[in-house]
C-alpha positions in Angstrom: -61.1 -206.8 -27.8 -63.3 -204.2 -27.8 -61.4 -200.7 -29.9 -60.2 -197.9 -28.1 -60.2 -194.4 -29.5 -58.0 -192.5 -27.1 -57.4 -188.8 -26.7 -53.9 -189.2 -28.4 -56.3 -188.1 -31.1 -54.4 -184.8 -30.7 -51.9 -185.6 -32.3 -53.0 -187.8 -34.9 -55.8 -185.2 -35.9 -52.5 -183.1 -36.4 -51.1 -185.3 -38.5 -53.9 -185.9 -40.8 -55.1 -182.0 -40.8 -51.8 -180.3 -41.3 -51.6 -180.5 -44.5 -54.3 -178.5 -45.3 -53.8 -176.1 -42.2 -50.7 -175.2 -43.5 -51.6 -174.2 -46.8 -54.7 -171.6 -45.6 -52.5 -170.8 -42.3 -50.9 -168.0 -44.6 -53.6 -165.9 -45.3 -52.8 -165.0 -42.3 -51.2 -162.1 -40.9 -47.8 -163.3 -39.3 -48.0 -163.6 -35.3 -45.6 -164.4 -32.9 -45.5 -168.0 -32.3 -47.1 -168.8 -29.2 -45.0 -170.3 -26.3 -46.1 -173.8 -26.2 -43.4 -174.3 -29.7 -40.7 -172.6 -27.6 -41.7 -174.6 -24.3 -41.4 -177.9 -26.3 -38.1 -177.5 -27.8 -36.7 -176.6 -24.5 -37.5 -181.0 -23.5 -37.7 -182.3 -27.2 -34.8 -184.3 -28.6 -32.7 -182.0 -30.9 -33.0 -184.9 -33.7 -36.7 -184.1 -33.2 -38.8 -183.2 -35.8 -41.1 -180.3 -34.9 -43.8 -179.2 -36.0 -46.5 -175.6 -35.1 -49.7 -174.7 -35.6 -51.8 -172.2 -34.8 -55.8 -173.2 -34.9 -56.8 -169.9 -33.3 -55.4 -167.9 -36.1 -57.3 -170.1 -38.7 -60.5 -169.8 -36.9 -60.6 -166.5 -36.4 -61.1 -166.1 -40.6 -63.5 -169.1 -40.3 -61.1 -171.4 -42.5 -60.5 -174.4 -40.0 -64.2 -176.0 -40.3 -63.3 -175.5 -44.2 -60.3 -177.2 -44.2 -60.9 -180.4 -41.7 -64.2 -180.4 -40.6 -66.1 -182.6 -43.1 -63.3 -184.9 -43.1 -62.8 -185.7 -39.6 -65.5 -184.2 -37.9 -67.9 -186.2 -38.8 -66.0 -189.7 -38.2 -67.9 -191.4 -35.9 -65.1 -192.3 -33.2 -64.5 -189.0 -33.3 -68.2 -187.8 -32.6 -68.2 -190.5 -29.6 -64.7 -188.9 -28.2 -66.1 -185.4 -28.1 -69.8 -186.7 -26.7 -67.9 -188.8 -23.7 -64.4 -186.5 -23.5 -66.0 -182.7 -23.9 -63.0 -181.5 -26.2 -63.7 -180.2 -29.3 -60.2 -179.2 -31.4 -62.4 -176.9 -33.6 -63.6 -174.7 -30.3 -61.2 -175.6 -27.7 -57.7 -175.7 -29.3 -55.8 -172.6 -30.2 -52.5 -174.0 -31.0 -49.9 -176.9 -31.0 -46.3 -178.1 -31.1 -45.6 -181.5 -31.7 -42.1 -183.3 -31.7 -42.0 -186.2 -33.8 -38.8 -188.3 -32.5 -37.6 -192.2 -32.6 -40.8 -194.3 -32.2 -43.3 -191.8 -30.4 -44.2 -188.5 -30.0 -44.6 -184.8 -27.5 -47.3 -182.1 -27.9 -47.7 -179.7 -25.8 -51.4 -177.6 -26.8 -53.3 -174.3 -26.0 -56.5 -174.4 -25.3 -59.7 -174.9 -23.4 -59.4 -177.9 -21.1 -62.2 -180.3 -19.6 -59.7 -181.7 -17.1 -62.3 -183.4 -14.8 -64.3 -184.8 -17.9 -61.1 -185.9 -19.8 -60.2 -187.9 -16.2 -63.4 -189.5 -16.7 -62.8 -190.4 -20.1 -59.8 -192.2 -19.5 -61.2 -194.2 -16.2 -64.1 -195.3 -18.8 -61.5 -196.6 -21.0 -59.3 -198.5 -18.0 -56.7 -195.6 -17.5 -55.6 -193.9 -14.6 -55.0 -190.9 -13.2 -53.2 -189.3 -10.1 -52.2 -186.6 -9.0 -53.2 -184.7 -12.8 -50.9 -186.9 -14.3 -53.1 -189.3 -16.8 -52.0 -192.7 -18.5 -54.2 -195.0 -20.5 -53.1 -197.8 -23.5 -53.4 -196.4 -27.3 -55.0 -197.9 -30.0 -51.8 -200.4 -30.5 -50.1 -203.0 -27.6 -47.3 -200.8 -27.6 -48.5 -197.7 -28.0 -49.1 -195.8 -24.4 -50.6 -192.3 -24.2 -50.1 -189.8 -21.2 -51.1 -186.1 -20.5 -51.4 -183.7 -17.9 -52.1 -179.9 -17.6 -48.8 -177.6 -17.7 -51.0 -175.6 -16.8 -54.9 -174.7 -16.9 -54.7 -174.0 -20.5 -52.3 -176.1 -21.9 -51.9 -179.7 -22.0 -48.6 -182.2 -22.0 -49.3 -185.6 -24.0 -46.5 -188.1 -24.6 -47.5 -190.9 -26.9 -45.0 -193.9 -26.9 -43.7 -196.8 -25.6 -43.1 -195.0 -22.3 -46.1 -195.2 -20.3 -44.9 -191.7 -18.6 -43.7 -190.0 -21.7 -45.6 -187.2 -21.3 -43.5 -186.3 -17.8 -40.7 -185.8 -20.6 -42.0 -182.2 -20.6 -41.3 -181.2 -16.9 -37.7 -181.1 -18.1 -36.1 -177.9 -19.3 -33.4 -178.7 -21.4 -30.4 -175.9 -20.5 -28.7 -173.7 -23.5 -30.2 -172.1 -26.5 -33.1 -173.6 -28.5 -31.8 -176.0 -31.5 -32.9 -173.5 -33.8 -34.5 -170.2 -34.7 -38.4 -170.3 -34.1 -40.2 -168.6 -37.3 -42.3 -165.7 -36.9 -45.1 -167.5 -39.3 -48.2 -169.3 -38.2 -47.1 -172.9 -39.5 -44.0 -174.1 -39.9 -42.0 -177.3 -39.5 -38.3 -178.3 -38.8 -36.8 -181.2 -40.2 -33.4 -182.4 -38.6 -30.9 -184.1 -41.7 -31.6 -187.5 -40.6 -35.2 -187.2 -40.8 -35.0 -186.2 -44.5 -33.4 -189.9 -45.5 -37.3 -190.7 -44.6 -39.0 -189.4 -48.0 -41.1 -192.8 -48.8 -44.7 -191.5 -48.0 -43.9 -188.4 -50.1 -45.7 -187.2 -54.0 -42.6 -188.7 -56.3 -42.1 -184.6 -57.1 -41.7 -183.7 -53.7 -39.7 -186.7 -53.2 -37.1 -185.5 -55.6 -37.0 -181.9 -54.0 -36.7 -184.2 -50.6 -33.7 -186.4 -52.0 -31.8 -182.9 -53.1 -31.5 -182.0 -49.8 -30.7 -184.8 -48.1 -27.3 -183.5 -46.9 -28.4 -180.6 -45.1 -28.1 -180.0 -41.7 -31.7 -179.1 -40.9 -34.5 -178.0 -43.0 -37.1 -175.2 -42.2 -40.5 -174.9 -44.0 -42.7 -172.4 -43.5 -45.7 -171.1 -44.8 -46.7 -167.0 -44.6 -47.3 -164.0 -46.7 -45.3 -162.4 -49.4 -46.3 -159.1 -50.1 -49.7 -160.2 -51.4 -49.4 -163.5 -52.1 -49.4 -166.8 -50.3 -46.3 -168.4 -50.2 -44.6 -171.6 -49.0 -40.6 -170.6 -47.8 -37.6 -173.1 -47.2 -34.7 -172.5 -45.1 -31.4 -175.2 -45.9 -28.9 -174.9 -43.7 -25.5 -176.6 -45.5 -22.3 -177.6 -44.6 -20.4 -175.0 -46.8 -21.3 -172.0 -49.0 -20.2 -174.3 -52.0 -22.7 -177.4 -50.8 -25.4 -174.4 -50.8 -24.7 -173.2 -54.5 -25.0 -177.2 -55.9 -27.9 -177.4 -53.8 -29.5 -174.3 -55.5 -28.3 -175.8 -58.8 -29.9 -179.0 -58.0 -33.5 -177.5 -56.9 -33.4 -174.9 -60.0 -32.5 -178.8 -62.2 -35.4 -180.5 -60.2 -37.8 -177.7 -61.4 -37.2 -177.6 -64.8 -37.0 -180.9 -65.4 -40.6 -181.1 -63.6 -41.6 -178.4 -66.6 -40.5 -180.2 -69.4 -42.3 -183.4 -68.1 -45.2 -181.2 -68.3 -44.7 -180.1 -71.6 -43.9 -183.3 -73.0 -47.0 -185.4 -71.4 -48.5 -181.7 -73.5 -50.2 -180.6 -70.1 -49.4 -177.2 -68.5 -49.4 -177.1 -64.3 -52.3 -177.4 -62.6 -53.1 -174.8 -59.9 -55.3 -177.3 -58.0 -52.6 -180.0 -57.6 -48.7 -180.1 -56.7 -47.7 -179.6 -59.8 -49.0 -175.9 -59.8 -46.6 -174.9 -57.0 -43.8 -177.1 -57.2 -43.4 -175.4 -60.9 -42.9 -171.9 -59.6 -40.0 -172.8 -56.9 -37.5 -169.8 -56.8 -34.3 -170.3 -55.0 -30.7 -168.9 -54.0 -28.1 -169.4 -51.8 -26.8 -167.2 -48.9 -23.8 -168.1 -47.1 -24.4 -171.5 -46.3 -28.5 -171.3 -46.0 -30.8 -171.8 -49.4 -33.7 -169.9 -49.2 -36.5 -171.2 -51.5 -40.2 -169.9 -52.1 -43.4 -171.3 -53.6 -46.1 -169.2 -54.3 -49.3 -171.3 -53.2 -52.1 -171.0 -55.7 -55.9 -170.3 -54.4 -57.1 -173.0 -56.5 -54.7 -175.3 -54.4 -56.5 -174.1 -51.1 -59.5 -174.7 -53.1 -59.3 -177.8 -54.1 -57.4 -178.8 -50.7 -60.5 -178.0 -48.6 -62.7 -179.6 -50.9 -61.1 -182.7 -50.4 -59.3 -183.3 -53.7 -56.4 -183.5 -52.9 
């Protein structure tokens, strides 16, 4: 069977990229977070995990090619998508929100649409669309991918199981939003039961993970502080005495990352994990632990180079 590369690319570009958009996003000036994040959370599952960021931003200082343009733009598959598609995520996207929840995902993304070439694309690769509303198979049996415009310049994709997924998004879900939206150009929301998940995680990250595995939801963010570039958390806890252990625990987990240091007789390294992870700062506040990390620019560095 001949392979399929599908424009559910969107979100699996955002996957593989945000990583490294997050860590340059703060360099930033912190912007209101555009509306598609605020749209999504009003149909995504509240056990969702959600996650924003915002391309134009990073553009705008000419640090998106930096960051993910060697790496995926020059993938083949990805070449032929934009030759036969006319989308180009470094040009025509400006931002996205993505819920991550069960066994598929939402986005909805700002940008500059090709809608008649894009319903071309998927006829060429035996989808269908009517009425705007577009559905064609993944790149797995049981992976199905649908999208239509919101509105001219922003586009709903559902990837799943669910062949109409993406209609998820018409629904308005009544009440507040599950949580405060940051003020930050990159940020991501973790629900508790999504931080039980920590396998595909650096083993020192993984320990930070495990500490706060008991928390009702997790925000991290990345933005400015004062002059330097910094990655924040936000723990919400049960009780103000579950947020003091906690801060206990993170201020145990970073020490004892220093000493492993100091016995293996190395000294952090700016350019890896180790060089922020080091320099975590944290304290509790009612029930919420705040945390911060300054973010070295020999991380960036060596992020957009590739060695990382």
């Amino acid at each position: 069977m001949k392979k399929r590369f599908s424009p559910w690319w969107l979100v699996a570009l955002l996957v593989a990229v945000c990583v490294g958009v997050v860590a340059v996003a703060t360099y930033l000036r912190s912007r209101a977070v555009e509306s598609s994040a605020q749209r999504l959370l009003q149909s995504a599952r509240p056990d969702a995990v959600v996650l924003y960021i915002d391309l134009a931003a990073l553009r705008r200082v000419g640090v998106l090619d930096a960051v993910a343009g060697n790496r995926v733009t020059e993938e083949p598959e990805y070449k032929l998508f934009v030759q036969q598609s006319g989308f180009d995520y470094r040009q025509d996207l400006d931002n996205v929100a993505v819920a991550f929840q069960g066994d598929g995902m939402l986005a909805l993304a700002r940008g500059r649409f090709q809608w008649r070439t894009l319903r071309d694309y998927v006829a060429a690769q035996q989808g269908v669309c009517r009425n705007s509303f577009c559905r064609m198979a993944g790149s797995q049996p049981n992976r199905q991918i649908s999208f239509f415009p919101m509105r001219s310049d922003m586009m709903a994709l559902g990837v799943g199981t669910d062949e109409w997924a993406a209609g998820t998004l018409q629904t308005k879900r009544r009440g507040p939003l599950p949580f405060v939206v940051p003020d930050r150009p990159a940020w991501m929301h973790i629900p508790s039961a999504a931080l039980r998940k920590d396998r595909d995680l650096p083993a020192g990250a993984r320990l930070f993970v495990r500490a706060m595995q008991d928390s009702e939801d997790v925000m991290l963010s990345l933005g400015r502080d004062k002059l330097s570039l910094s990655a924040f958390l936000d723990a919400t806890c049960k009780t103000p005495e579950a947020a003091s252990v906690l801060v206990t625990e993170l201020q145990g987990i970073t020490a004892l990352l220093r000493d492993l240091l100091t016995k293996e007789g190395k000294t952090a390294n700016p350019r890896d994990l180790s060089g922020v992870l080091v320099g975590g700062v944290f304290q509790a506040e009612g029930r919420v632990v705040h945390g911060r990390w300054t973010v070295p620019t020999e991380f960036l560095e060596a992020l957009a180079g590739g060695s990382l």
